[in-house]
C-alpha positions, 0 to 999 in steps of 0.5 A, a space after each residue: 222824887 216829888 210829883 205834880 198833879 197831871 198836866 193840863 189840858 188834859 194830858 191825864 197820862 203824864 205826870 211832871 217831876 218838880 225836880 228834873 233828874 238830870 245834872 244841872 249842867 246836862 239840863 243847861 246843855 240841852 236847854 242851850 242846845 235847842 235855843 240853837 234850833 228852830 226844829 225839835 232837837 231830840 237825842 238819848 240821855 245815856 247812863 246818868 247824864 250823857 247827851 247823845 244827840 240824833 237826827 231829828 227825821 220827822 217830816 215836819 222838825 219844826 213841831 214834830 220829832 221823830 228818832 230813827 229806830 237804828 239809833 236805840 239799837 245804837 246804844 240800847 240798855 245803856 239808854 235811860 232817857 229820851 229828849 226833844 226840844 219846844 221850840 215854841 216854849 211849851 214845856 208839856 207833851 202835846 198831843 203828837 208827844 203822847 201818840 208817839 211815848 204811850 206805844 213805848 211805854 205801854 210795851 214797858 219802856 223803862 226811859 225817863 222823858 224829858 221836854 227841852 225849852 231854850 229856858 228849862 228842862 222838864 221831866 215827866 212820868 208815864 201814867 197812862 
């Protein structure tokens, strides 16, 4: 696994892979999927390459995403990864994003997190 320096702007507590690990017909799924919605998408990778999508609950969807917790217990362990579409294109966490993930993984969750554009798939690792 190849890794980039820390994203900009300022987003010292992600690094972005250089190769998503995901399939590349998962990848063009999901891509093809957001550029179907003017809200984030959001939803579980399961096992290696499954997509499981979920409701987006969030108050403000066209910026913001949010899973309902009743869902993970849906699928628990068996989940690997978590998703959610830029509907504006950009491919890096935002700020909200890094609010969100940092509770997760500084409690030691182990999910690989992507970002989805109607172009790409990106994968980033927590180093916060």
């Amino acid at each position: 696994m190849t890794i980039l320096d820390p994203i900009a702007p300022a987003k010292v507590n992600w690094l972005r892979l250089t190769e998503c690990t995901l399939a590349e017909e998962t990848q063009a799924s999901l891509s093809l999927r957001a550029s179907r919605h003017r809200f984030e998408v959001c939803g579980f990778i399961v096992g290696d390459n499954e997509i499981v999508p979920t409701k987006n609950t969030h108050d403000t969807p066209q910026k913001n995403f949010r899973i309902d917790t009743t869902e993970n217990e849906k699928y628990g362990a068996s989940i690997t990864g978590i998703y959610h579409s830029h509907p504006s294109g950009f491919d890096g966490p935002t700020g909200a994003d890094e609010e969100g993930m940092k509770v997760l993984y500084r409690a030691g969750c182990p999910w690989r997190y992507f970002i989805v554009t109607s172009d790409a798939v990106t994968e980033y690792r927590w180093i916060g």
